[in-house]
PDB file of N, CA, C and O in Angstrom:
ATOM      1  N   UNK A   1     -11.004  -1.444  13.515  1.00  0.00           N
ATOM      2  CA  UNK A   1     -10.391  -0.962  12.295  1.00  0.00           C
ATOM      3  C   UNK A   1      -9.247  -0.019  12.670  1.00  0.00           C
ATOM      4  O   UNK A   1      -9.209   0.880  13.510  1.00  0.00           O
ATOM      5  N   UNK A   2      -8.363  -0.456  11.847  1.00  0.00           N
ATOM      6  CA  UNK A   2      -7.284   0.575  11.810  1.00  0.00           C
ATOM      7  C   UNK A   2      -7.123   2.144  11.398  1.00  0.00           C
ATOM      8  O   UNK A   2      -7.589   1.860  10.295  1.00  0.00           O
ATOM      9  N   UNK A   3      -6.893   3.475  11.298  1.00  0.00           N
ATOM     10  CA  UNK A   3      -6.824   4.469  11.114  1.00  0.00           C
ATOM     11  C   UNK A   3      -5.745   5.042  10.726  1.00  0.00           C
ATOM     12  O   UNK A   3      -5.051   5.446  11.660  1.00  0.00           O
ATOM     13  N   UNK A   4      -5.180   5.304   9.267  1.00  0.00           N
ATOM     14  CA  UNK A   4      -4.084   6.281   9.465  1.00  0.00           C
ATOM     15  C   UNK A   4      -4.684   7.750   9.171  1.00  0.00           C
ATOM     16  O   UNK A   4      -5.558   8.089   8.374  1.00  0.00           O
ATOM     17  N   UNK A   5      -3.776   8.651  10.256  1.00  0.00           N
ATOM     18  CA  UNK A   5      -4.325  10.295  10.106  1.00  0.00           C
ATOM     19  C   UNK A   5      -3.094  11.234   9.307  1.00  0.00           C
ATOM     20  O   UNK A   5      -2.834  12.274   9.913  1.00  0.00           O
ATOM     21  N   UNK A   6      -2.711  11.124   8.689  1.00  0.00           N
ATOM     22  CA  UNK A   6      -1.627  12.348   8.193  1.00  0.00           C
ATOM     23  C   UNK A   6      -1.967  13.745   8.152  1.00  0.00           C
ATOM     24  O   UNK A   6      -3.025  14.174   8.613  1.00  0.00           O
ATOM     25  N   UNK A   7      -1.148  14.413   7.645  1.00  0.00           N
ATOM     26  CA  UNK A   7      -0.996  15.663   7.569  1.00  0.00           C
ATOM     27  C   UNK A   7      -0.921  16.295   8.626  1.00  0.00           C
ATOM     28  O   UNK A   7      -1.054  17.506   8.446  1.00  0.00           O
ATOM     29  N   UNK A   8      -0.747  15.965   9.766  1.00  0.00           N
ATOM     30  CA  UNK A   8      -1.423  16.625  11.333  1.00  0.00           C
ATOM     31  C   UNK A   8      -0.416  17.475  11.608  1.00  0.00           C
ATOM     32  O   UNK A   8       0.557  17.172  10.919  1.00  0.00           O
ATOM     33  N   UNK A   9      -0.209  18.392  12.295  1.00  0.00           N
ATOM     34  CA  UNK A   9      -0.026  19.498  13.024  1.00  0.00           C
ATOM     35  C   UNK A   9       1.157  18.992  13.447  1.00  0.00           C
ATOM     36  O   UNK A   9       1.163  17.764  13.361  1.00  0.00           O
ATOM     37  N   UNK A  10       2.519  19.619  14.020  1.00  0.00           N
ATOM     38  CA  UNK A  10       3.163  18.779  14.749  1.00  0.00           C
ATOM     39  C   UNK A  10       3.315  18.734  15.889  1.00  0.00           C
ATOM     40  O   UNK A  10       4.183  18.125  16.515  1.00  0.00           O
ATOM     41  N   UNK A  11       2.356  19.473  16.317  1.00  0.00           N
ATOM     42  CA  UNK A  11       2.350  20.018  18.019  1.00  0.00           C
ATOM     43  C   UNK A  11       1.284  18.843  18.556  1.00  0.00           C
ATOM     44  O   UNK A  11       0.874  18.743  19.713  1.00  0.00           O
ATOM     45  N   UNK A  12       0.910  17.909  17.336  1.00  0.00           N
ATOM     46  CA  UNK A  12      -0.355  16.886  17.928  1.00  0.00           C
ATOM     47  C   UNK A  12       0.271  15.505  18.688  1.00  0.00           C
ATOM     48  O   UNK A  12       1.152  14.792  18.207  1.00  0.00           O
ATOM     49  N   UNK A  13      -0.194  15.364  19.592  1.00  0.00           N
ATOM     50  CA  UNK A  13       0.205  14.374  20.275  1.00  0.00           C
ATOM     51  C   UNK A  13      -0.703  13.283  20.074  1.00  0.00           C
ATOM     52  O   UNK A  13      -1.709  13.455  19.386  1.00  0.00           O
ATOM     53  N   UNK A  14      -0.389  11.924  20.727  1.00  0.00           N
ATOM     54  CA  UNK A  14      -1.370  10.829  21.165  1.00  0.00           C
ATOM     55  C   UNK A  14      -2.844  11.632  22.010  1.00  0.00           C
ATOM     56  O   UNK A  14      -3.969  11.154  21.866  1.00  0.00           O
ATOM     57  N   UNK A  15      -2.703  12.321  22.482  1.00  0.00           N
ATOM     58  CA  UNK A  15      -3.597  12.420  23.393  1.00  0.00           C
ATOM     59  C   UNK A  15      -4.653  13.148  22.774  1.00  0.00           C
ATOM     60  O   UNK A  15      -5.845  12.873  22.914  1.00  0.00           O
ATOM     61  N   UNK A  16      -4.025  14.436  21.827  1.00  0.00           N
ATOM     62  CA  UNK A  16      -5.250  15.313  20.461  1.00  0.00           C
ATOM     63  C   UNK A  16      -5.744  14.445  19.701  1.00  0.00           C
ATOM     64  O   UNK A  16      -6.917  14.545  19.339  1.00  0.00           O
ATOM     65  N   UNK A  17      -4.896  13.347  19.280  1.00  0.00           N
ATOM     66  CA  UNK A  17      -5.205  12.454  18.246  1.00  0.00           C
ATOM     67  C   UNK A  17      -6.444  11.348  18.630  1.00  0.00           C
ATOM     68  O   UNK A  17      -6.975  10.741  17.699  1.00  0.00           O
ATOM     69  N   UNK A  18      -6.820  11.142  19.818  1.00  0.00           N
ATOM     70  CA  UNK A  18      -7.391  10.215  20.371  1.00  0.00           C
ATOM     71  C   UNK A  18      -8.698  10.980  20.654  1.00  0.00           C
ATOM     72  O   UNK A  18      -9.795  10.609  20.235  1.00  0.00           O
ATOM     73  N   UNK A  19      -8.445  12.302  21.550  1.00  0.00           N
ATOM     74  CA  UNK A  19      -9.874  13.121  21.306  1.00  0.00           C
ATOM     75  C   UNK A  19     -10.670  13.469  20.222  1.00  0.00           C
ATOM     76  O   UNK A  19     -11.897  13.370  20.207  1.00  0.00           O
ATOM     77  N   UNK A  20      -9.739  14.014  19.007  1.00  0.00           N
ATOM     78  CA  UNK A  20     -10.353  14.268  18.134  1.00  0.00           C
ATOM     79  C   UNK A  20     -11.243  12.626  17.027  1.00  0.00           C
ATOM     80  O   UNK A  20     -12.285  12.671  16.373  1.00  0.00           O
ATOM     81  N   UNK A  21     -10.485  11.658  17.196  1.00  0.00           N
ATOM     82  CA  UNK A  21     -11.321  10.549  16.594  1.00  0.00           C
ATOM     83  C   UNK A  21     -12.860  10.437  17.705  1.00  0.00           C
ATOM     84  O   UNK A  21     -14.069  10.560  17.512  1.00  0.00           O
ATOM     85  N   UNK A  22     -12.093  10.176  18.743  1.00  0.00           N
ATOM     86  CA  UNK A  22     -13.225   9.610  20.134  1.00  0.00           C
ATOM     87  C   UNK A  22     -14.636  10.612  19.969  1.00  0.00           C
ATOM     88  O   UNK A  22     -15.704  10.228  20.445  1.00  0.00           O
ATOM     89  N   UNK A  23     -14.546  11.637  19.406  1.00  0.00           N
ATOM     90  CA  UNK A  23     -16.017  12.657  18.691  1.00  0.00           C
ATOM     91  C   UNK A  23     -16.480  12.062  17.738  1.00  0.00           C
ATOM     92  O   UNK A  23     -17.023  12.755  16.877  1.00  0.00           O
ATOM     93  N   UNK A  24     -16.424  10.334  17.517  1.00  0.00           N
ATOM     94  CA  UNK A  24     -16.952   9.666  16.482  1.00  0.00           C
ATOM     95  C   UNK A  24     -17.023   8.466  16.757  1.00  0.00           C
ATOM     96  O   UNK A  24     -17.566   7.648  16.014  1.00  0.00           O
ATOM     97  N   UNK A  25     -16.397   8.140  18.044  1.00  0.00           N
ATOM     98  CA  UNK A  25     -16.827   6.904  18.534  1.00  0.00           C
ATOM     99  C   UNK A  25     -15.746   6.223  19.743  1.00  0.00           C
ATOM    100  O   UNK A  25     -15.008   6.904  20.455  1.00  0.00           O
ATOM    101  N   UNK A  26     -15.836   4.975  19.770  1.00  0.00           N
ATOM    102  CA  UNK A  26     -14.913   4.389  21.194  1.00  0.00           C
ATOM    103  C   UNK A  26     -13.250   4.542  20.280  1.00  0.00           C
ATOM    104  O   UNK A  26     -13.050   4.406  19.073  1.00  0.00           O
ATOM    105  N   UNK A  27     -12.786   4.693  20.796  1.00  0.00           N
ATOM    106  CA  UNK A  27     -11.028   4.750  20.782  1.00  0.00           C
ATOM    107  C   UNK A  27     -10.631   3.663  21.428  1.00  0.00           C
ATOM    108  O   UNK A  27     -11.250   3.509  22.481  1.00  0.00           O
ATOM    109  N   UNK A  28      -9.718   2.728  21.169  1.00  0.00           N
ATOM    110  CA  UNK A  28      -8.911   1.499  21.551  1.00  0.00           C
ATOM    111  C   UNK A  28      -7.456   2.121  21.706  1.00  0.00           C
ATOM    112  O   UNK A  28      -6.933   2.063  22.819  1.00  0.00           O
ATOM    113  N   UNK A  29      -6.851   2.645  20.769  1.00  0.00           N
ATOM    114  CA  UNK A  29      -5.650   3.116  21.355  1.00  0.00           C
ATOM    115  C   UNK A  29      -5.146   4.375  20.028  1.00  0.00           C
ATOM    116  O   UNK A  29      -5.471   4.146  18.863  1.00  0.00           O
ATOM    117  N   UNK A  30      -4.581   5.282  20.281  1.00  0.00           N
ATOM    118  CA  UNK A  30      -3.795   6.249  19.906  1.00  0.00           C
ATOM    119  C   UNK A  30      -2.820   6.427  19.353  1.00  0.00           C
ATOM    120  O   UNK A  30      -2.214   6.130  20.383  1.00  0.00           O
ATOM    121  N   UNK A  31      -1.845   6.692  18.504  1.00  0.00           N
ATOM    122  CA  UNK A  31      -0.428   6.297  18.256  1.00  0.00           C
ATOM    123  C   UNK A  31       0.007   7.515  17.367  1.00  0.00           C
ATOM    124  O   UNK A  31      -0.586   7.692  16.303  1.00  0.00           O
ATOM    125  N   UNK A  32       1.127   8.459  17.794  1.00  0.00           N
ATOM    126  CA  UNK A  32       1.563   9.400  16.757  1.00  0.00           C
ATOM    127  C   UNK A  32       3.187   8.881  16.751  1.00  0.00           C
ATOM    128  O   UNK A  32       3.950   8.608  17.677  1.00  0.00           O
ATOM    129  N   UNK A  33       3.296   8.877  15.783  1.00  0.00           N
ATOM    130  CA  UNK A  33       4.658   8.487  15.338  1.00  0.00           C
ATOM    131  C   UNK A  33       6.015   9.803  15.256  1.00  0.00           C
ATOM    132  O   UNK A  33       6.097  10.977  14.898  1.00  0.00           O
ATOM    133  N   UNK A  34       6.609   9.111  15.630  1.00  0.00           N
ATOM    134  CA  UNK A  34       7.670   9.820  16.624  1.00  0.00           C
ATOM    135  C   UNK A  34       8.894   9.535  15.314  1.00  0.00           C
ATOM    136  O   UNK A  34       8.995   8.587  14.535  1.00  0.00           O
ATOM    137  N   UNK A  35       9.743  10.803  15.473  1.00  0.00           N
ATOM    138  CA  UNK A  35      11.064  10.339  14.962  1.00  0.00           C
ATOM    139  C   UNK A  35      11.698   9.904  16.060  1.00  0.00           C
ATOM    140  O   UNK A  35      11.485  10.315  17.201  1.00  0.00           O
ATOM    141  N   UNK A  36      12.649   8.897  15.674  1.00  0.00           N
ATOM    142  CA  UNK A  36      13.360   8.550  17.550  1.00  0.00           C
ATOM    143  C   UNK A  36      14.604   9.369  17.309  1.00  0.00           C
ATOM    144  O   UNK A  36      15.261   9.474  18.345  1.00  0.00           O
ATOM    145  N   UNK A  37      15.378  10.263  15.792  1.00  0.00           N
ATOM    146  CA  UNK A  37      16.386  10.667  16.105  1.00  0.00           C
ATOM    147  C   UNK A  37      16.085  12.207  17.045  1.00  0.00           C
ATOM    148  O   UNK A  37      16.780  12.611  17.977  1.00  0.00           O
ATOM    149  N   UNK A  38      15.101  12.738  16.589  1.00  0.00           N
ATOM    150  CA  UNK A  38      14.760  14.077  16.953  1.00  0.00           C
ATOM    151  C   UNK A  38      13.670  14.053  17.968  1.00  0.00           C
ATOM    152  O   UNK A  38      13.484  14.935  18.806  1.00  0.00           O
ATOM    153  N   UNK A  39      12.961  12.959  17.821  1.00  0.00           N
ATOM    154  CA  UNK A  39      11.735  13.081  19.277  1.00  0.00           C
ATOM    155  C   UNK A  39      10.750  13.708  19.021  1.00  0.00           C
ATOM    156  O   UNK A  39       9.889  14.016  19.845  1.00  0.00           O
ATOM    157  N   UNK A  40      10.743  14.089  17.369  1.00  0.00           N
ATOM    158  CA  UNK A  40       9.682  15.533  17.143  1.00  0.00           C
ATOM    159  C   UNK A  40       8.932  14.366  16.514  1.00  0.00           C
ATOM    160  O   UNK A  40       9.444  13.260  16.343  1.00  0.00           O
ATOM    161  N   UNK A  41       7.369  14.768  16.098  1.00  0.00           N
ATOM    162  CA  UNK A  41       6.242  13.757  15.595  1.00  0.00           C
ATOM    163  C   UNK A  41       6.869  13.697  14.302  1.00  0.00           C
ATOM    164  O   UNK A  41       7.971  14.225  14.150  1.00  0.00           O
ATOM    165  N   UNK A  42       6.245  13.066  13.283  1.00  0.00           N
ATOM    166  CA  UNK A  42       6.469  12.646  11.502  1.00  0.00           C
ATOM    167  C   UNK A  42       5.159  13.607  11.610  1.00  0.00           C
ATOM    168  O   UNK A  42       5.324  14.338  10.634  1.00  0.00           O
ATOM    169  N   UNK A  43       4.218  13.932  12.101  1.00  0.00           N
ATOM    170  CA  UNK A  43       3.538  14.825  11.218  1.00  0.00           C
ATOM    171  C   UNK A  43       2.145  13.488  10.606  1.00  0.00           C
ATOM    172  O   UNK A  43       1.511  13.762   9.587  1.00  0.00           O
ATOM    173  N   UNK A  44       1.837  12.067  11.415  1.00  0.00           N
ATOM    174  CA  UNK A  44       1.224  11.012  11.099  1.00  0.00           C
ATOM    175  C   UNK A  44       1.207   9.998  12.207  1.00  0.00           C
ATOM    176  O   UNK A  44       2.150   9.565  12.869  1.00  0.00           O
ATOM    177  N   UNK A  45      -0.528   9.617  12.281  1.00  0.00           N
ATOM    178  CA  UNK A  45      -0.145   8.746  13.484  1.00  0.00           C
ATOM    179  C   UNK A  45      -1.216   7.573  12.749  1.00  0.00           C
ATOM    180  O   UNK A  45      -1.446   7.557  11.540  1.00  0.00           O
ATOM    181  N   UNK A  46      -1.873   6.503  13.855  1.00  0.00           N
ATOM    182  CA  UNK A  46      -2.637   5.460  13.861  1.00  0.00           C
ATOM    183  C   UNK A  46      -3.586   5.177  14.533  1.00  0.00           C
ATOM    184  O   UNK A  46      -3.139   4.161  15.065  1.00  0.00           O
ATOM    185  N   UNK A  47      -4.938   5.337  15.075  1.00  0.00           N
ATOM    186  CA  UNK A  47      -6.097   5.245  15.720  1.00  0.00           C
ATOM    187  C   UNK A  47      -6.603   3.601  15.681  1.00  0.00           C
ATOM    188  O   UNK A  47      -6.842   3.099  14.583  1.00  0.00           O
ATOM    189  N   UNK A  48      -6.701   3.070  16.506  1.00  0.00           N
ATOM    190  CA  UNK A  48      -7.908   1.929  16.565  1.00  0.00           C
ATOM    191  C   UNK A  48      -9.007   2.075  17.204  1.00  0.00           C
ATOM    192  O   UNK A  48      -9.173   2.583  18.313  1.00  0.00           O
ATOM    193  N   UNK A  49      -9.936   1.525  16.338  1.00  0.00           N
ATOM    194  CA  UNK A  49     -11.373   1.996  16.725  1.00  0.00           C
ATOM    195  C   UNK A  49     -11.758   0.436  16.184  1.00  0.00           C
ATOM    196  O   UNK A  49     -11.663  -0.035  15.051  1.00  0.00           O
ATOM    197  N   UNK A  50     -12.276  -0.232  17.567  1.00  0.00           N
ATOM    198  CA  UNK A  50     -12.742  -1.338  17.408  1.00  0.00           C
ATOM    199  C   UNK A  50     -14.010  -1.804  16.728  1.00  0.00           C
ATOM    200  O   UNK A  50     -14.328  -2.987  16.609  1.00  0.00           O
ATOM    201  N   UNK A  51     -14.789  -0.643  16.240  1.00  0.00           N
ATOM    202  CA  UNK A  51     -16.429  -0.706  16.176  1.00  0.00           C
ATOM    203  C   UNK A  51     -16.154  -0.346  14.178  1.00  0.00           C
ATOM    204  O   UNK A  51     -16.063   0.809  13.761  1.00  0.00           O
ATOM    205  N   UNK A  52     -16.100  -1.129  13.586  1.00  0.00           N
ATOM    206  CA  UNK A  52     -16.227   0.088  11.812  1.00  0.00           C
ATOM    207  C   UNK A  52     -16.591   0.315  11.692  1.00  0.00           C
ATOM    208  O   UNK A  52     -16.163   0.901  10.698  1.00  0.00           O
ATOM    209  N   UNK A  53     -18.125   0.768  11.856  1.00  0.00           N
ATOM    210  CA  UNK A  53     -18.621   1.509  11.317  1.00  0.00           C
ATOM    211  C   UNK A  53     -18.402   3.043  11.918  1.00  0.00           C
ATOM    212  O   UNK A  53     -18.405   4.071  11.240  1.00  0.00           O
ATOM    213  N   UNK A  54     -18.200   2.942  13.424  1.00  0.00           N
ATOM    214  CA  UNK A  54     -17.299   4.187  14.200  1.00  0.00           C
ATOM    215  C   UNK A  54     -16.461   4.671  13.441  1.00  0.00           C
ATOM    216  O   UNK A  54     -16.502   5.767  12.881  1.00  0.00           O
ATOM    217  N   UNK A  55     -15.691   3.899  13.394  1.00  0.00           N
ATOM    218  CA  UNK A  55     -13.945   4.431  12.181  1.00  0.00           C
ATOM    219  C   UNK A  55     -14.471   4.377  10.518  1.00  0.00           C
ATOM    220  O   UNK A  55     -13.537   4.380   9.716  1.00  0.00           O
ATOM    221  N   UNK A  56     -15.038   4.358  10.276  1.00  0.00           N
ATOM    222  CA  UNK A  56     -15.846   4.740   8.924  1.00  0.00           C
ATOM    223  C   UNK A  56     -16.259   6.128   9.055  1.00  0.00           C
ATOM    224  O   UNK A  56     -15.890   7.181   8.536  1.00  0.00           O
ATOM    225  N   UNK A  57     -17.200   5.781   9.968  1.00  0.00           N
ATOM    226  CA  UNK A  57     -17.576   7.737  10.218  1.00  0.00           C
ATOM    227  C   UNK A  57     -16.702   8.526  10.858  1.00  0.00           C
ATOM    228  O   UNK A  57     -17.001   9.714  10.740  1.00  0.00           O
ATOM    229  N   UNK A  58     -15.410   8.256  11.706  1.00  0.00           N
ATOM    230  CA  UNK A  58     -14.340   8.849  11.885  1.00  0.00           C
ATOM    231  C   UNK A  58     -13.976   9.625  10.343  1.00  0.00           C
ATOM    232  O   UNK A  58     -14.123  10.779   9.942  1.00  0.00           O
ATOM    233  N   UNK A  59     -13.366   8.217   9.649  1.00  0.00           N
ATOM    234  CA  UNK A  59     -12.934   8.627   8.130  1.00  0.00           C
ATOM    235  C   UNK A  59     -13.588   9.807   7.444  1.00  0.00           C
ATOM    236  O   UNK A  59     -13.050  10.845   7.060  1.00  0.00           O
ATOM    237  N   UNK A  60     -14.935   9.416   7.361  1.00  0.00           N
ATOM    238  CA  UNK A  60     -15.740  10.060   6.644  1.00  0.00           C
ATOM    239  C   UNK A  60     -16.145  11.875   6.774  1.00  0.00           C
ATOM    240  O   UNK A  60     -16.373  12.692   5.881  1.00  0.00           O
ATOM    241  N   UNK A  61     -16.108  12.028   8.275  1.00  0.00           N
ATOM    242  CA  UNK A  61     -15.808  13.215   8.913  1.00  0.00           C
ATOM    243  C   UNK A  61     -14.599  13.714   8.995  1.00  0.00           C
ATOM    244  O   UNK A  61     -14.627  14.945   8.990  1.00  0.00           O
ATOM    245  N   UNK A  62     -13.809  13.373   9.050  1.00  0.00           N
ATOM    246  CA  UNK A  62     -12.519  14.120   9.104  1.00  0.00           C
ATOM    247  C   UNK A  62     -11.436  13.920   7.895  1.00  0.00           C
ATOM    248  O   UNK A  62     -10.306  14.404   7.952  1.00  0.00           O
ATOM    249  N   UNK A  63     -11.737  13.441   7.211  1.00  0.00           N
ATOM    250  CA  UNK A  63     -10.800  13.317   6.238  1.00  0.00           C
ATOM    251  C   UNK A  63     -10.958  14.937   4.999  1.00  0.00           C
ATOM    252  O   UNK A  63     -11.894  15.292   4.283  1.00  0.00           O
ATOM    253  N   UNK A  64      -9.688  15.502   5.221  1.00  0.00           N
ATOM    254  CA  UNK A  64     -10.086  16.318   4.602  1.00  0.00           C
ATOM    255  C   UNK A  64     -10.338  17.548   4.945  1.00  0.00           C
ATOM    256  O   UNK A  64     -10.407  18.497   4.164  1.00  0.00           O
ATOM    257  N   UNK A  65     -10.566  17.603   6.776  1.00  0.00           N
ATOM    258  CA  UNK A  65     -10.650  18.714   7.425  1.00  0.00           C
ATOM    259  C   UNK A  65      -9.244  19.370   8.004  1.00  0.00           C
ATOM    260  O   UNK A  65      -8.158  18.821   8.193  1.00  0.00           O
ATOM    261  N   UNK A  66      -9.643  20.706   8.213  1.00  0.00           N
ATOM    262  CA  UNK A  66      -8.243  21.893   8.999  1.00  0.00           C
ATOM    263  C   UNK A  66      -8.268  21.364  10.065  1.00  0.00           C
ATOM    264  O   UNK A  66      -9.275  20.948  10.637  1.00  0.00           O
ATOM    265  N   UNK A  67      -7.053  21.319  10.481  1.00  0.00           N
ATOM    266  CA  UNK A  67      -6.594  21.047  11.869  1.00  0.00           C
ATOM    267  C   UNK A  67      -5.339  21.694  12.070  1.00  0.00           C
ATOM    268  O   UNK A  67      -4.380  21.040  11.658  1.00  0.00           O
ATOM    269  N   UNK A  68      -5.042  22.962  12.666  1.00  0.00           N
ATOM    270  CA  UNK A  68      -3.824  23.667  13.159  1.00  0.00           C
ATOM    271  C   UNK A  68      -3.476  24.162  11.855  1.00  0.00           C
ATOM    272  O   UNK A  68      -2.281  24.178  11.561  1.00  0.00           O
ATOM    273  N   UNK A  69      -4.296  24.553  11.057  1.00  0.00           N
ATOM    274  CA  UNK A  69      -3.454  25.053   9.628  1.00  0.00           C
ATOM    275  C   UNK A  69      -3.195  24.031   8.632  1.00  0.00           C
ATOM    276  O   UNK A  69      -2.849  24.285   7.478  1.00  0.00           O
ATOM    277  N   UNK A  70      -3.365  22.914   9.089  1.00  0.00           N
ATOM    278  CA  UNK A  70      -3.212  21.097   8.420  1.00  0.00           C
ATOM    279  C   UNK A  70      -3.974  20.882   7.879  1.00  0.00           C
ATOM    280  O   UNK A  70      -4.836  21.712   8.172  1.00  0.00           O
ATOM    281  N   UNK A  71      -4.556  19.830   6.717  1.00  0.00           N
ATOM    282  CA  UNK A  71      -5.549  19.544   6.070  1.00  0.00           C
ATOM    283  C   UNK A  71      -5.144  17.854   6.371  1.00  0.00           C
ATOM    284  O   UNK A  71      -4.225  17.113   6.021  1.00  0.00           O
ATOM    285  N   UNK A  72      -6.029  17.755   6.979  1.00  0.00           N
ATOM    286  CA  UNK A  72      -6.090  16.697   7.318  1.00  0.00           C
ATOM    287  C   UNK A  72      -5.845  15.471   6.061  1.00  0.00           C
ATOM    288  O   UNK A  72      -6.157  15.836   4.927  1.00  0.00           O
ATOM    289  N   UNK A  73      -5.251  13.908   6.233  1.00  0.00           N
ATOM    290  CA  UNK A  73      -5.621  12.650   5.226  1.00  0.00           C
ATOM    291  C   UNK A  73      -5.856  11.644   6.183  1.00  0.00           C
ATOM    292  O   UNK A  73      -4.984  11.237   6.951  1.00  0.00           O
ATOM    293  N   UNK A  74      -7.318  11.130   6.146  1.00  0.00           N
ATOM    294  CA  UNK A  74      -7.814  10.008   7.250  1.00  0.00           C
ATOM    295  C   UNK A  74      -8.341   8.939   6.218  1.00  0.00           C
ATOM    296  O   UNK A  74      -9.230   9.108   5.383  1.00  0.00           O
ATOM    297  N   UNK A  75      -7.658   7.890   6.439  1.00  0.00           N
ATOM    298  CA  UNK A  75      -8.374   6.690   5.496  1.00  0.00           C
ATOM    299  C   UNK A  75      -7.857   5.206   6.320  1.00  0.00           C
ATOM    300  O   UNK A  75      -7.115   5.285   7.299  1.00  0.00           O
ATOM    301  N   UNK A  76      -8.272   4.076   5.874  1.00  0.00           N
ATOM    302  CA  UNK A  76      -8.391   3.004   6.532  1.00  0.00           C
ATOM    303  C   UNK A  76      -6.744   2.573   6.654  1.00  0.00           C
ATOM    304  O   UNK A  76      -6.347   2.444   5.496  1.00  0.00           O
ATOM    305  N   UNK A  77      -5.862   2.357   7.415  1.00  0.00           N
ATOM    306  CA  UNK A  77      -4.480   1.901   7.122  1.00  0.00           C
ATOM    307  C   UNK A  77      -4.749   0.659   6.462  1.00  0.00           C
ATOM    308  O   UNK A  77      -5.630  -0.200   6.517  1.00  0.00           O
ATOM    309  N   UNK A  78      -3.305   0.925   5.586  1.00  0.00           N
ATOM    310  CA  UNK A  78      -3.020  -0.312   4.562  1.00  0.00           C
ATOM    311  C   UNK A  78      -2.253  -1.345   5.676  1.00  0.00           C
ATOM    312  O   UNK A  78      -1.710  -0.935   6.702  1.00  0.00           O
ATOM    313  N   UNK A  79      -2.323  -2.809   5.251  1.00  0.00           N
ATOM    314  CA  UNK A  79      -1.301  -3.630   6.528  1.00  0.00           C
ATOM    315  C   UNK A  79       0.446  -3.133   6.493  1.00  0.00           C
ATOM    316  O   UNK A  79       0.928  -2.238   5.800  1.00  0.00           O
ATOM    317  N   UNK A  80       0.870  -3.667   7.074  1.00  0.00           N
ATOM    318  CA  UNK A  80       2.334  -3.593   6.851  1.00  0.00           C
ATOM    319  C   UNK A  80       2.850  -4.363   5.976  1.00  0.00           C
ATOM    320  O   UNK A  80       2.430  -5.512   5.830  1.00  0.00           O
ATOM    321  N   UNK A  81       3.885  -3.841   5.221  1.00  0.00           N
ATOM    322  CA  UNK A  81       4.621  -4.572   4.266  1.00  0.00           C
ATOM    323  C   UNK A  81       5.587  -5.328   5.217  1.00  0.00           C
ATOM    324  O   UNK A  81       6.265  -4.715   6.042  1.00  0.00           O
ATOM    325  N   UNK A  82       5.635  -6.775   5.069  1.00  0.00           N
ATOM    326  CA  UNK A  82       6.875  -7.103   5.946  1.00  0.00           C
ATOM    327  C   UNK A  82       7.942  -7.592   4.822  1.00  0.00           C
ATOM    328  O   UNK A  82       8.189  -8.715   4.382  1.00  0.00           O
ATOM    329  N   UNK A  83       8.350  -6.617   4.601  1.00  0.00           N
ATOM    330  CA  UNK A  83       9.401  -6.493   3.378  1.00  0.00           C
ATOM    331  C   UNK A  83      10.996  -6.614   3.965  1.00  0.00           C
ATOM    332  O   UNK A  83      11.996  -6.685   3.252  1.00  0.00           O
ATOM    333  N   UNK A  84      10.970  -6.619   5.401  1.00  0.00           N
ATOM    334  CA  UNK A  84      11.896  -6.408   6.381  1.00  0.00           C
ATOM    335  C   UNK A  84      13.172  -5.050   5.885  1.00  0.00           C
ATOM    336  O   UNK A  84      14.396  -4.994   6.005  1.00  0.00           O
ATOM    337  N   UNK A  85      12.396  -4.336   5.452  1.00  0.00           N
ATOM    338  CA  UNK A  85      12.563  -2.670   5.669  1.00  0.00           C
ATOM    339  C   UNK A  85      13.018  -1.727   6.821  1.00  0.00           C
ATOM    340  O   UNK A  85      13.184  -2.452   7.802  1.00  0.00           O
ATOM    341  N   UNK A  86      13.280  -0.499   7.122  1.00  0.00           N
ATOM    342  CA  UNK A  86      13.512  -0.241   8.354  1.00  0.00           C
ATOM    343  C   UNK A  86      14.431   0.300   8.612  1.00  0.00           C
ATOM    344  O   UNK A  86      14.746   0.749   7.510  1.00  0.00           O
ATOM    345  N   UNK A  87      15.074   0.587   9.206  1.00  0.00           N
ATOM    346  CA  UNK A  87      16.499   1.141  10.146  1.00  0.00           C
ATOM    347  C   UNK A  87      17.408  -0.223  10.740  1.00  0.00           C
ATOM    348  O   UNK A  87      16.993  -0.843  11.719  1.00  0.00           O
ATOM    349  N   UNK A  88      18.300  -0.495  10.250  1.00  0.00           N
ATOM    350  CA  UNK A  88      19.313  -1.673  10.724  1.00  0.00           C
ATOM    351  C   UNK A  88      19.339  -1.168  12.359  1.00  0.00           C
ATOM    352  O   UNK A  88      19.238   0.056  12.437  1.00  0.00           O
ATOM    353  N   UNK A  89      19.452  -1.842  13.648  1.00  0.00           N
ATOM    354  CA  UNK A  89      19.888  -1.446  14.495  1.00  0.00           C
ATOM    355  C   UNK A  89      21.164  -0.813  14.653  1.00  0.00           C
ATOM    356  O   UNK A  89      22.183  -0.833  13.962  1.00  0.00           O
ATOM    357  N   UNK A  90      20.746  -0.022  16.154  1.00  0.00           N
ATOM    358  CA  UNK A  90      22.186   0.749  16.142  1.00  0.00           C
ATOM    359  C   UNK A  90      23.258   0.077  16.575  1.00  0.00           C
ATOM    360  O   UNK A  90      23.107  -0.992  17.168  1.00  0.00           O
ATOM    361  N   UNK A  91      24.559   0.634  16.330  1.00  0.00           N
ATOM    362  CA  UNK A  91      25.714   0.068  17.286  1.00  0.00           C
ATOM    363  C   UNK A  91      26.291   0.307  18.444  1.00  0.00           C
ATOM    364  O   UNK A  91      27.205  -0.417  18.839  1.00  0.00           O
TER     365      UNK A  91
END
């Protein structure tokens, strides 16, 4: 199952983001989303947790909790819109 985490801290990296789920079960991979103009986080990343009912009780525990002054939003990610949205490449 997929994971989106918002509200997070911006000092949180892939690597906080992955510990703090992995206190609820196996972690598959990590992902905090990056601005690419500034390099600084969005403040939102993506967890996979291969097991759901793991990432259920991820959800269920942390959604909602302080983190760095943050209040956490943890719920199941929605798919992607392939609306072909986005940033045009650069020149």
């Amino acid at each position: 199952m997929r994971i989106y985490v918002g509200n997070m801290p911006y000092g949180f990296g892939s690597r906080e983001l992955s510990e703090l789920c992995s206190q609820h079960g196996n972690v598959a991979d990590a992902n905090v989303i990056i601005d690419r103009d500034t390099g600084r986080s969005k403040g939102f990343g993506f967890v996979e947790m291969p097991n759901d009912e793991e990432a259920t009780a991820a959800i269920e525990a942390l959604n909602a909790t302080r983190v760095g002054g943050r209040t956490l939003r943890v719920s199941e990610a929605r798919p992607r819109a392939n609306d072909g949205g986005g940033r045009p490449p650069r020149s």
